[in-house]
C-alpha positions as CSV (number, residue, x, y, z in Angstrom):
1,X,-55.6,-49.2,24.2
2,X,-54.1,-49.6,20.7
3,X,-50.4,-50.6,20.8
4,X,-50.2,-49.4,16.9
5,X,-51.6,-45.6,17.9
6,X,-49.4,-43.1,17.6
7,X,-50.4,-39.2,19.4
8,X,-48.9,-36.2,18.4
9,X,-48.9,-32.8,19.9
10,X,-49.2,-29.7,18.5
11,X,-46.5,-27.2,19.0
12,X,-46.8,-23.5,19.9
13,X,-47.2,-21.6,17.3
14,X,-45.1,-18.8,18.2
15,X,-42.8,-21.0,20.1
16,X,-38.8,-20.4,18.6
17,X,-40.2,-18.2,15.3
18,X,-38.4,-15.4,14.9
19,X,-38.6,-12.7,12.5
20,X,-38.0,-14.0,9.1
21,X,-35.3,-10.6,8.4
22,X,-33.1,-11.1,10.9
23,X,-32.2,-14.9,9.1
24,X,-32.1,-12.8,5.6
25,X,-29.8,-10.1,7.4
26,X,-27.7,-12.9,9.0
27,X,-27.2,-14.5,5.3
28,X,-26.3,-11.2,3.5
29,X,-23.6,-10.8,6.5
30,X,-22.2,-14.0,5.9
31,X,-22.2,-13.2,2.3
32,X,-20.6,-9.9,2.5
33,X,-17.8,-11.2,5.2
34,X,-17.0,-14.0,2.6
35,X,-16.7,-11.2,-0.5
36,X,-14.5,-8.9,1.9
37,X,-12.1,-11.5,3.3
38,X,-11.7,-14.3,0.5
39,X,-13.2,-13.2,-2.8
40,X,-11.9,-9.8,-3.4
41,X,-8.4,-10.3,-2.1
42,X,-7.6,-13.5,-4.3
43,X,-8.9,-11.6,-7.1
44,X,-7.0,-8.8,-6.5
45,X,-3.9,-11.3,-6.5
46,X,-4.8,-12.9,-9.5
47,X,-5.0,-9.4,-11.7
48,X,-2.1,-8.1,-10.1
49,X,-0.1,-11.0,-11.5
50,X,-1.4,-11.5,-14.3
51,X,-0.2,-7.9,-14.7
52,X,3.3,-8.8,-14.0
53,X,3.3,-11.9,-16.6
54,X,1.8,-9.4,-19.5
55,X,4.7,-6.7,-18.3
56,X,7.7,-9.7,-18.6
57,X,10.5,-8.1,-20.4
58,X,13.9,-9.4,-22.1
59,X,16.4,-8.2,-19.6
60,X,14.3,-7.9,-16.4
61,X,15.7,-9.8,-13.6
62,X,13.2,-12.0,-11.5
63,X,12.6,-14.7,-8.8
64,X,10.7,-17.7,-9.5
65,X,7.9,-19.4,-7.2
66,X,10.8,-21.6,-6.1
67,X,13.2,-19.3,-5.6
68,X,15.3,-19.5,-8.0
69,X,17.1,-16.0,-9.4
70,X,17.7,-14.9,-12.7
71,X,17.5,-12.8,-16.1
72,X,15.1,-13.3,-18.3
73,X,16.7,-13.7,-21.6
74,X,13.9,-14.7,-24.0
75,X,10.1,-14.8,-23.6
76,X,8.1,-17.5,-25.7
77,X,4.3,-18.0,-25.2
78,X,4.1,-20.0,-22.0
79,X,7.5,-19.7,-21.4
80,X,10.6,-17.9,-20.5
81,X,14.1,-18.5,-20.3
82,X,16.4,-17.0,-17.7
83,X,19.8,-17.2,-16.8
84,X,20.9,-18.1,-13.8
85,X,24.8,-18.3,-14.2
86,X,26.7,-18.1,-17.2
87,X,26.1,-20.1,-19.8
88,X,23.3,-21.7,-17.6
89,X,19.5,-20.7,-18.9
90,X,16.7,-23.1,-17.9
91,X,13.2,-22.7,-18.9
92,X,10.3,-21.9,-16.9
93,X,6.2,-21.2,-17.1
94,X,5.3,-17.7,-17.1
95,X,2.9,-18.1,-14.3
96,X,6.1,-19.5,-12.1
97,X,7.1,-16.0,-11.8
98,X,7.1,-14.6,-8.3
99,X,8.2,-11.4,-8.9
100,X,10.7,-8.8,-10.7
101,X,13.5,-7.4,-8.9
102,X,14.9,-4.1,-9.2
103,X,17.9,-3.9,-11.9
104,X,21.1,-4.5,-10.2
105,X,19.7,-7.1,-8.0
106,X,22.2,-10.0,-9.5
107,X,25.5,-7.8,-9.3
108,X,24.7,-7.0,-5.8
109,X,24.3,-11.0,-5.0
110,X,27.2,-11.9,-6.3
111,X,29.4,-9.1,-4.8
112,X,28.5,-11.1,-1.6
């Protein structure tokens, strides 16, 4: 007896192979659940607000990503400027834009 001899077994050959489509199937499903749940939605995001930033006009009234509420005043590259209070403008990114709100929004804050 050989202390150094190693024996190996053969396996079944058919033992746990399956069909090599249903692993291809399996992958294309994985791939098609990512598309419709993550990919397409984001992107759908994404071209909706880049929509909005192109459509940015002098006068529009919008909300910021952090909330803040104003009217856009002037509109530079990168930038716009809206007032949130008289005599108060600050600065912001373009792509800080939440949304636009419909005109009147402002009056009807401050009535409250």
């Amino acid at each position: 007896m050989n202390p150094f001899e190693t024996v190996a077994y053969a396996a079944d050959a058919g033992a746990g192979a399956g069909p090599g489509y249903l692993d291809l199937l399996l992958l294309v499903g994985f791939v098609a659940i990512f598309y419709f749940l993550l990919w397409r939605p984001q992107s759908k995001r994404r071209k909706e607000h880049q929509a909005l930033m192109s459509g940015l006009n002098k006068g529009d009234e919008i909300v910021t990503a952090g909330g803040l509420v104003g009217r856009i005043t002037k509109i530079e590259d990168d930038f716009v400027k809206i007032e949130v209070a008289k005599n108060t403008e600050f600065r912001v990114q373009k792509s800080a834009v939440g949304a636009t709100l419909p005109k009147g929004t402002l009056k009807s804050l401050d009535e409250k």
